[in-house]
C-alpha positions in Angstrom: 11.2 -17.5 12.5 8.7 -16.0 9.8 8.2 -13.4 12.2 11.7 -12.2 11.7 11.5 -13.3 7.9 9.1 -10.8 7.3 11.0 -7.8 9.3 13.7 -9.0 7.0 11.5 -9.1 3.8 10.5 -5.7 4.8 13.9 -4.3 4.7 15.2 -5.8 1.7 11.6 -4.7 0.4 12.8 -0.9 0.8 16.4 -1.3 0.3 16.3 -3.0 -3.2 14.0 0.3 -3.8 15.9 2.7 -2.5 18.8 1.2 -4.5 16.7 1.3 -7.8 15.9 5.0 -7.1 19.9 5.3 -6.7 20.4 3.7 -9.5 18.0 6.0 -11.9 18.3 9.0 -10.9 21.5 9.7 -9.2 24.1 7.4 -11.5 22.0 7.6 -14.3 21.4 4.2 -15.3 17.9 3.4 -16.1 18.7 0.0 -16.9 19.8 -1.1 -13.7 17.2 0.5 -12.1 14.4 -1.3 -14.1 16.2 -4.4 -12.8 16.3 -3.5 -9.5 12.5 -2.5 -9.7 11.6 -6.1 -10.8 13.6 -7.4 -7.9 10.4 -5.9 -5.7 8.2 -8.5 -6.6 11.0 -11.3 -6.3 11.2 -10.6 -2.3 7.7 -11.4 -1.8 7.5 -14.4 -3.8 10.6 -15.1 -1.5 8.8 -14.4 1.8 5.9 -16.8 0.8 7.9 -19.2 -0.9 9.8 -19.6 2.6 6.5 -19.6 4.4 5.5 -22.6 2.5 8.7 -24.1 2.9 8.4 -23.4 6.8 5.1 -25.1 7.1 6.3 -28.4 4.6 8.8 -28.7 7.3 6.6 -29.4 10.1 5.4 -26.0 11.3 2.4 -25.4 12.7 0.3 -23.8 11.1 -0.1 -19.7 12.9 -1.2 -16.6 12.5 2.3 -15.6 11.5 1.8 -17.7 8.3 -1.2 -15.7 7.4 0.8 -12.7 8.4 3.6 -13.4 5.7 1.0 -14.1 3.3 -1.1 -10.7 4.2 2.8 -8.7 3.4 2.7 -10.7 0.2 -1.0 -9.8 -0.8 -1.0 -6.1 0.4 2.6 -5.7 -1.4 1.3 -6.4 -4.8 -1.9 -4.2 -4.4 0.3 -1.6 -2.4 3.4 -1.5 -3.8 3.1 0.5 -7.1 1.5 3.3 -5.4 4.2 3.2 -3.0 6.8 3.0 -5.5 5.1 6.0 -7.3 5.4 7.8 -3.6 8.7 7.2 -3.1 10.0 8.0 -7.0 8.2 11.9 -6.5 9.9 12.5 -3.3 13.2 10.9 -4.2 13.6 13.0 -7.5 12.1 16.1 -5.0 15.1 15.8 -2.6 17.7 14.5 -4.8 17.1 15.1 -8.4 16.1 18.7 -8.4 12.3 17.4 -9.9 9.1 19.2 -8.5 7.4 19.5 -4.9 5.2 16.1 -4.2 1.5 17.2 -4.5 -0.5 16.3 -1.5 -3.6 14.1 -1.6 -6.7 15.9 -2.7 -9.0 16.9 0.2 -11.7 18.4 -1.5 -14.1 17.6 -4.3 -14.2 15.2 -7.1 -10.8 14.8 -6.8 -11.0 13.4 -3.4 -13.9 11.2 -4.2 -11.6 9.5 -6.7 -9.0 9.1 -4.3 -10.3 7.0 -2.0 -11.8 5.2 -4.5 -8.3 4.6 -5.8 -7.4 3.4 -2.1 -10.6 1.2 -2.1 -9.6 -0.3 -5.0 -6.0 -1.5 -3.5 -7.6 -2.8 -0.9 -10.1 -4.7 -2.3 -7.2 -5.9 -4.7 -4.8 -7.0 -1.7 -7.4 -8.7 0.5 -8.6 -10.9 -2.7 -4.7 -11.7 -3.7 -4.4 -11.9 0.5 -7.0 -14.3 0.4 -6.4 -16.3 -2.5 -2.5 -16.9 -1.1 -3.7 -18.0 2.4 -6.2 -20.3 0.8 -3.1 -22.1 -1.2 -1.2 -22.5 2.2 -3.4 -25.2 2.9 -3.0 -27.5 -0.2 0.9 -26.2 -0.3 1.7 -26.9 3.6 1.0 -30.8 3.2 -1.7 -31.1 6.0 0.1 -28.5 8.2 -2.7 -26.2 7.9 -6.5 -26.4 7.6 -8.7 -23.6 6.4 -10.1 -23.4 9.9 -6.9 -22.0 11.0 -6.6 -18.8 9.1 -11.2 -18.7 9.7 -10.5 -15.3 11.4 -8.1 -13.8 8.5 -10.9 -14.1 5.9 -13.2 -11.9 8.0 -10.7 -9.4 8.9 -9.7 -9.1 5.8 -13.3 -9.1 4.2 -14.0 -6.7 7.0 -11.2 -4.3 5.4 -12.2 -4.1 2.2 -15.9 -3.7 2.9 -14.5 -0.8 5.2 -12.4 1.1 2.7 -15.2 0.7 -0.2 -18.1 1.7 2.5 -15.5 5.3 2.6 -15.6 5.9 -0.5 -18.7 5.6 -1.5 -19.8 8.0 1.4 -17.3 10.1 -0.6 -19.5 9.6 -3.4 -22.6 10.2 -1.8 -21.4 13.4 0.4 -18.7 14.9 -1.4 -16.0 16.9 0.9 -16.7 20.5 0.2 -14.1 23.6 1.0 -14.7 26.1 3.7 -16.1 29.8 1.9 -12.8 31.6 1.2 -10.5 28.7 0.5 -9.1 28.3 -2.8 -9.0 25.0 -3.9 -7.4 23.9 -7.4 -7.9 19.9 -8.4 -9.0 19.1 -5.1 -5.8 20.5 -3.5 -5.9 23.9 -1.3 -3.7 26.8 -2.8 -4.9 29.4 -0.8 -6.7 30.0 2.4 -8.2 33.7 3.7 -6.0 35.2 6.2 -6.9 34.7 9.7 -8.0 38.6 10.1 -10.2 38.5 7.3 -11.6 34.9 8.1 -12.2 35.8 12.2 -14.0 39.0 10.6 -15.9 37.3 8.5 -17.0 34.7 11.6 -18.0 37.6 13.6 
């Protein structure tokens, strides 16, 4: 059962978004489309509000608990950036707005972006954790803390992970290839391949 509620959560997750985008940019009402965006949140305190519900009923306590709890977490440290994703592309392809930039891949620029990821992640596992923790007190006596042991060290595991990146980031900056034109971290122009294999021999 919460198996299939979070497949569902999911969906509604980017439904309600891709009707917000609708909403804004191709019927013009900004309003609505601020609503809609508001509505994100709602389905996650839905999915965990369910989950609690689920275990209050007599479930026992799973790794699918945890699991609805992780979609909750990584949704709130997640979802802007993925809103922001999806807004560039769907004013690219339907709005007439500008080409989505890439993520940088060199410099600086890079440095700071996976520190920007690091940061989500280290966000979502601490919200992550803090929402599995209140299963137990929430689930009257359906779950223990011992059952969700192995959650805490994945998701400890994950954040150390992701900040370890970018401080290696820090430490060893990605640098361009000689010849490759790079602009705010981003690669406008490369040498063309007679030039570069000339230049290798």
């Amino acid at each position: 059962m919460i198996v299939t509620l979070i497949v569902a959560a999911e969906i509604s997750w980017w439904i309600v978004l891709g009707l917000a985008l609708s909403a804004r940019y191709l019927l013009r009402m900004r309003r609505t489309s601020t609503v809609l965006l508001i509505g994100l949140p709602v389905v996650d305190l839905a999915l965990y509000a369910l989950t609690v519900l689920n275990l209050r009923g007599g479930a026992q306590a799973g790794w699918t608990h945890a699991l609805a709890a992780s979609y909750a977490g990584f949704s709130v440290g997640y979802g802007p950036s993925l809103v922001a994703w999806a807004d560039r592309h769907f004013l690219h392809r339907f709005a007439g707005g500008p080409a989505p930039l890439p993520s940088p891949t060199y410099g600086p620029e890079r440095t700071a972006h996976e520190w920007r990821i690091a940061r989500r992640t280290v966000v979502s596992a601490v919200i992550t954790l803090a929402l599995i923790s209140l299963l137990v007190p929430l689930s009257a006596g359906s779950a223990h803390f011992g059952t969700f042991a192995q959650w805490y060290w994945k998701l400890g595991i994950a954040a150390v992970v992701n900040v370890v990146v970018a401080g290696c980031f820090s430490l060893w900056p990605k640098e361009a290839s000689a010849g490759v034109t790079v602009v705010d971290g981003r690669v406008v122009e490369r040498p063309a391949p007679e030039k570069a294999s000339q230049d290798a021999s």
